[in-house]
C-alpha positions in Angstrom: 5.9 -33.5 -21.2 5.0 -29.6 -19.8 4.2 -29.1 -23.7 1.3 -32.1 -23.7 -0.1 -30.8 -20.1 -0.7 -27.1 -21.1 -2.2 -28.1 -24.3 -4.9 -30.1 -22.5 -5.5 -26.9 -20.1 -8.5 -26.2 -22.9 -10.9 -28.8 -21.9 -10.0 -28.7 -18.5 -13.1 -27.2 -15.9 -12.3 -24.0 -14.0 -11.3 -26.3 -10.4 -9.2 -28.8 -12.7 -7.2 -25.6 -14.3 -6.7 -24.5 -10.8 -5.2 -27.7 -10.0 -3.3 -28.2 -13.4 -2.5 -24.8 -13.2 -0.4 -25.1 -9.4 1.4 -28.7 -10.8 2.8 -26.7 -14.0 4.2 -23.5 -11.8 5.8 -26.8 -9.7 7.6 -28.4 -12.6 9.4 -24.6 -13.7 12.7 -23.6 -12.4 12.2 -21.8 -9.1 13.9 -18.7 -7.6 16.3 -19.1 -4.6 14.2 -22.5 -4.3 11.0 -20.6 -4.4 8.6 -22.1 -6.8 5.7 -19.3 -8.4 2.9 -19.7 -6.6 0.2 -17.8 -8.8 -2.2 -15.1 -8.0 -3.1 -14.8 -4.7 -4.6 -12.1 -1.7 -4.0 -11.2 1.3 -5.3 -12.5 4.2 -7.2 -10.5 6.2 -10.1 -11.0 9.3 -13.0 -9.6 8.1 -12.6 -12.8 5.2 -11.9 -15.6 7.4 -15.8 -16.6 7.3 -16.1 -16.7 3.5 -12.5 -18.4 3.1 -13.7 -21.3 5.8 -17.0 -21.5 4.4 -16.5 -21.2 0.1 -12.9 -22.6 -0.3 -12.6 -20.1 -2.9 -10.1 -21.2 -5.9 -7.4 -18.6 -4.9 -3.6 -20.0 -5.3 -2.4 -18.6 -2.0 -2.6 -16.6 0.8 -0.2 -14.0 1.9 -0.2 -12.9 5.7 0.9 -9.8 8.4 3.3 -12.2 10.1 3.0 -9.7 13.2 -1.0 -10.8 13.1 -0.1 -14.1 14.1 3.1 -14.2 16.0 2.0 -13.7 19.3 -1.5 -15.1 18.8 -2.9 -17.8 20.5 -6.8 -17.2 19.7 -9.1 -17.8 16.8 -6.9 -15.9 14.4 -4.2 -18.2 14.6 -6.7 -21.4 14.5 -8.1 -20.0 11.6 -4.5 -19.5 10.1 -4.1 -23.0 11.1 -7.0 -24.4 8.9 -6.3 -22.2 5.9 -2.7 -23.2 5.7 -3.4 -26.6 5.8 -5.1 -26.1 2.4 -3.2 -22.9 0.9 0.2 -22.0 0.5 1.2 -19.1 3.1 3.7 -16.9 2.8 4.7 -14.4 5.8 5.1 -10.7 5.1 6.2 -8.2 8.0 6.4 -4.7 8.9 8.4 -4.9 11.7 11.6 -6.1 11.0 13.4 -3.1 10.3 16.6 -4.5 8.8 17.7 -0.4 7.8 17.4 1.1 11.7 20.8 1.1 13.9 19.1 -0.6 16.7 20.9 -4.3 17.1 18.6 -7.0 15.5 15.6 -8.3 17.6 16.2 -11.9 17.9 13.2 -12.6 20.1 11.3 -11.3 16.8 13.6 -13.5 14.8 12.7 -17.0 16.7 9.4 -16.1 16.8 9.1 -15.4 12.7 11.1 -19.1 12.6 9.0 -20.6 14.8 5.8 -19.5 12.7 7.2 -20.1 9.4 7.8 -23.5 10.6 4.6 -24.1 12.3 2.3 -22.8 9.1 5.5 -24.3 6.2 5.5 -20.6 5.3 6.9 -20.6 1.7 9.4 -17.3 1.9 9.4 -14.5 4.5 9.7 -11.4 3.3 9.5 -7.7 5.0 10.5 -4.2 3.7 14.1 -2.1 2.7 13.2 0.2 5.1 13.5 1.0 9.1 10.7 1.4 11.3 12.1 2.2 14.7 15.2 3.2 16.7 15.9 2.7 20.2 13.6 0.1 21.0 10.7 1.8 20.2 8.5 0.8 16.8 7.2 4.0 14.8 4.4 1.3 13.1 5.4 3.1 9.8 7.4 2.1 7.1 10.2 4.6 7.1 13.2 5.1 4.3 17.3 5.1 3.9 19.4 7.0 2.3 20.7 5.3 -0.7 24.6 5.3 -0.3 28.0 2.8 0.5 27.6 3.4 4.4 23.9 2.5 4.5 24.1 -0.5 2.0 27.0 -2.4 3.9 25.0 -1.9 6.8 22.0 -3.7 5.0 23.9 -6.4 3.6 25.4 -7.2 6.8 22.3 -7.3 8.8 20.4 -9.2 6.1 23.2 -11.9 6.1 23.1 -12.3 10.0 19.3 -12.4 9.4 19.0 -15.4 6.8 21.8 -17.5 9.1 19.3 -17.2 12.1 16.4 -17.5 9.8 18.1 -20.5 7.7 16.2 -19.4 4.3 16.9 -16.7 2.3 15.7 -13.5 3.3 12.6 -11.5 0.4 13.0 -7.6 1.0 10.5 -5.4 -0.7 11.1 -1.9 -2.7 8.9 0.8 -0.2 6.8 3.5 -1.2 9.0 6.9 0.0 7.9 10.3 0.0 11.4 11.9 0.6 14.8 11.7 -0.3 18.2 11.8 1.4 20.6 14.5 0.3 23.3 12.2 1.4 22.0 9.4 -1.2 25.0 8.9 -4.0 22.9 6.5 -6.0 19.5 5.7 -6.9 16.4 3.3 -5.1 17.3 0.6 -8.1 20.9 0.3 -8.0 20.4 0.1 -4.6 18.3 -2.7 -4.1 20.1 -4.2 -7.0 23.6 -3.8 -5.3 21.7 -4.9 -1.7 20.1 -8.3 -3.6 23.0 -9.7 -5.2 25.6 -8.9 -2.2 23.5 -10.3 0.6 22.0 -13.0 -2.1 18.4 -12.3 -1.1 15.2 -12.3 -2.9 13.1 -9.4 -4.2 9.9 -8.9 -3.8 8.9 -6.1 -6.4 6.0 -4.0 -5.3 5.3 -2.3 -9.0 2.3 0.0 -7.4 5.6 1.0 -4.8 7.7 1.7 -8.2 4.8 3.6 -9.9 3.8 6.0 -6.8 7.8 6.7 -5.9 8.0 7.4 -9.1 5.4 10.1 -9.2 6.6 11.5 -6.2 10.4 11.5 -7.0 10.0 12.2 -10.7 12.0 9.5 -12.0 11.3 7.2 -14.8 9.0 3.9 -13.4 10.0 1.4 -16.6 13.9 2.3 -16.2 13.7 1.5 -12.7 11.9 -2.1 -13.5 14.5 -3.1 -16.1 17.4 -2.6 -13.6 16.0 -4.7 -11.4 17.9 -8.4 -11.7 15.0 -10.4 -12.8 16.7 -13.7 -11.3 16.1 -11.7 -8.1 12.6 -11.4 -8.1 10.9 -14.1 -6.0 6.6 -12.3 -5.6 5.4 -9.2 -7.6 2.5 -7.4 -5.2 0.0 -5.1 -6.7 -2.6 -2.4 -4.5 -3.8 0.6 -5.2 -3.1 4.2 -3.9 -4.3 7.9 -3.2 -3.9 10.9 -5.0 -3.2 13.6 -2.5 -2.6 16.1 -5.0 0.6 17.1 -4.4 1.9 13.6 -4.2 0.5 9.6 -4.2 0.3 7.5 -1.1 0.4 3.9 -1.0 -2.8 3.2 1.0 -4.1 0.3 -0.4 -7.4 0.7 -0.6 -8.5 0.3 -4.0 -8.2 -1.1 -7.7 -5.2 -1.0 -9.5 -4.9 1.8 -12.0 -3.8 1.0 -15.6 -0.3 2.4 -15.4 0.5 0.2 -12.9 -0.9 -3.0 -14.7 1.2 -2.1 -17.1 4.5 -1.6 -15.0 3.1 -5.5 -13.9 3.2 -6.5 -17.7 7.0 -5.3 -17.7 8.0 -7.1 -14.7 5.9 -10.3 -15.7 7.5 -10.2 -18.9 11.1 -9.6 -18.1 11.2 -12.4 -15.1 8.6 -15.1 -16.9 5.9 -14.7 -14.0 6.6 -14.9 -10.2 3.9 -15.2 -7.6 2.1 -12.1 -7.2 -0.2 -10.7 -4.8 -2.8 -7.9 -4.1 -2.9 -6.1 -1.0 -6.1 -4.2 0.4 -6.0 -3.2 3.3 -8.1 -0.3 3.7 -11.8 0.1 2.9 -11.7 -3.8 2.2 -14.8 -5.3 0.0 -16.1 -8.3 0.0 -13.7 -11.6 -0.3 -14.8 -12.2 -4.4 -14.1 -8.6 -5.2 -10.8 -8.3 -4.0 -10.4 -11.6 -5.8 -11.6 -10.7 -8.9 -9.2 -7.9 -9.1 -5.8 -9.8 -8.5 -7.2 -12.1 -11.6 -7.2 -9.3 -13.5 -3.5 -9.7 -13.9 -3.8 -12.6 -15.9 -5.0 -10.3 -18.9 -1.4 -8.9 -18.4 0.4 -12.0 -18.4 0.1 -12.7 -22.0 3.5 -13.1 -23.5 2.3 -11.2 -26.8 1.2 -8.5 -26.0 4.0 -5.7 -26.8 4.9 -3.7 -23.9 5.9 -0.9 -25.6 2.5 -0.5 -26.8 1.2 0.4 -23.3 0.7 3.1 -21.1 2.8 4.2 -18.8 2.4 7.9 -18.1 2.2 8.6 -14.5 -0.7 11.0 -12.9 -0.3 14.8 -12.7 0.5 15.7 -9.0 0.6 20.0 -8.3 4.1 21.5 -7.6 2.4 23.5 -4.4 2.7 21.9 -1.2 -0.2 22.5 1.2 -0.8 21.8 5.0 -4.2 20.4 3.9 -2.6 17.4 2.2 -2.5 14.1 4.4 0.8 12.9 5.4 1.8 9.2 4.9 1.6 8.1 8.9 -2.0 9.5 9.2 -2.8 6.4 6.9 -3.1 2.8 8.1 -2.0 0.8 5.2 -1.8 -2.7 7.3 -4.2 -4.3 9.2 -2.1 -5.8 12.6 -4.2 -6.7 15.8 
């Protein structure tokens, strides 16, 4: 019985709870056939040398899918091998299921046909748009929240998971603007988008927490309107203070507010795969490691949320031309 196997988990070696550890996540109820994977990273270059060489005991790897689509090289033999011993899941930036532009369908097969060749677990990609007549902005750009804009999504993310023939994982963004036109807010949105194109979620809770800051709305109220049912990966990174606002540049630890926002979300869905990104000023392979572990202090079912903290970080109310805006950072590594 599940019962009998985690009460063993005690006596068990660190390697044998890894193993253990992926067989119980197998035996719970998936999402949209999407079973929780664990902790895991993403995978970048400048690890492939430790990964090949240490097998470290990480449950899965997470990749750019625009890395490897067209690549033909070492990258993609590299892919090849860690696949074969790691889950995979493929996460893009170039979709751009919000612009007006038809649908690329060249990028479509070619996301199929690398899912397929890798046995991708999910693809998943962003609620945002990142180009318009043909031509790709590389940045991660956001919607206004309103009727027009979400039929459009659902629409387009309906054509997308028929070509695709799995269901589609859309993340929350990080935004640093608003529409005037928007009628309703980023979390009825993505509710309203989720459960009318019956897609997954992929809740980005460092997204929540520096959209939060920046809009001034309330980070826990937007968690508990998401539809836990929904929400197939959780990812966690950490961001800059700017001063007059908080850009998601992952390149660094996760801040306690934000581990906290993860102890909501782990608590109202029951755990779903979840991931750290780090993709600037990258440390060593066992660092970046060690942090996405971290989460499992947050994963207790016992500890009271409403014990935690999570007040958000003072921003200034002056704007300044001094202050980076969010393009002049590179928050994912593509080749």
């Amino acid at each position: 019985m599940l019962s009998d196997r985690i009460a063993k988990i005690s006596s068990m070696s660190s390697r044998e709870i890894l193993v253990e550890g992926r067989e119980l996540r197998h035996m719970l109820k998936p999402r949209l056939g999407h079973e929780n994977l664990g902790l895991g990273v993403g995978l970048r270059t400048v690890h492939f040398a430790h990964i090949l060489e240490h097998q470290p005991e990480v449950d899965w790897f997470e990749i750019i899918s625009e890395n490897f689509m067209d690549s033909a090289g070492r990258p993609r033999h590299v892919l090849e091998q860690i696949a074969a011993r790691y889950p995979i899941v493929m996460h893009g930036v170039s979709l751009s299921i919000g612009s007006t532009d038809p649908l690329n369908r060249e990028y479509l097969k070619k996301l199929k046909v690398l899912a397929a060749s890798i046995n991708a677990r999910w693809i998943s990609d962003h609620v945002c748009w990142t180009g318009v007549a043909g031509r790709n902005t590389h940045d991660l750009l956001p919607i206004p929240y309103n009727e027009s804009t979400l039929s459009h999504l659902v629409e387009r993310i309906r054509i997308v998971q028929e070509i695709l023939e799995r269901p589609l994982v859309l993340e929350n963004p990080s935004s640093y603007l608003e529409f005037q036109d928007s009628t309703m807010s980023e979390s009825e949105f993505v509710c309203r988008m989720a459960e009318e194109a019956d897609c997954g979620l992929l809740l980005d809770v460092n997204n929540v927490y520096v959209s939060s800051v920046n809009h001034e709305f309330d980070p826990v109220e937007y968690i508990e309107a998401i539809p836990a049912r929904r929400v197939v990966q959780c990812h966690l990174a950490g961001h800059t203070n700017c001063g007059t606002h908080l850009i998601d540049t992952h390149n660094g630890k996760v801040i306690d507010p934000v581990w906290n926002l993860f102890q909501l979300m782990h608590q109202r869905t029951g755990g779903v795969a979840t991931l750290l990104e780090w993709d600037a000023d990258i440390p060593p392979f066992p660092v970046v490691h060690a942090e996405v572990l971290k989460a499992r202090k947050y994963m207790d079912e016992h500890l009271p949320v409403c014990d935690q903290d999570f007040s958000t970080e003072t921003v200034a109310n002056t704007s300044s031309t001094a202050i980076p805006h969010p393009a002049s950072f590179i928050t994912a590594e593509v080749e």
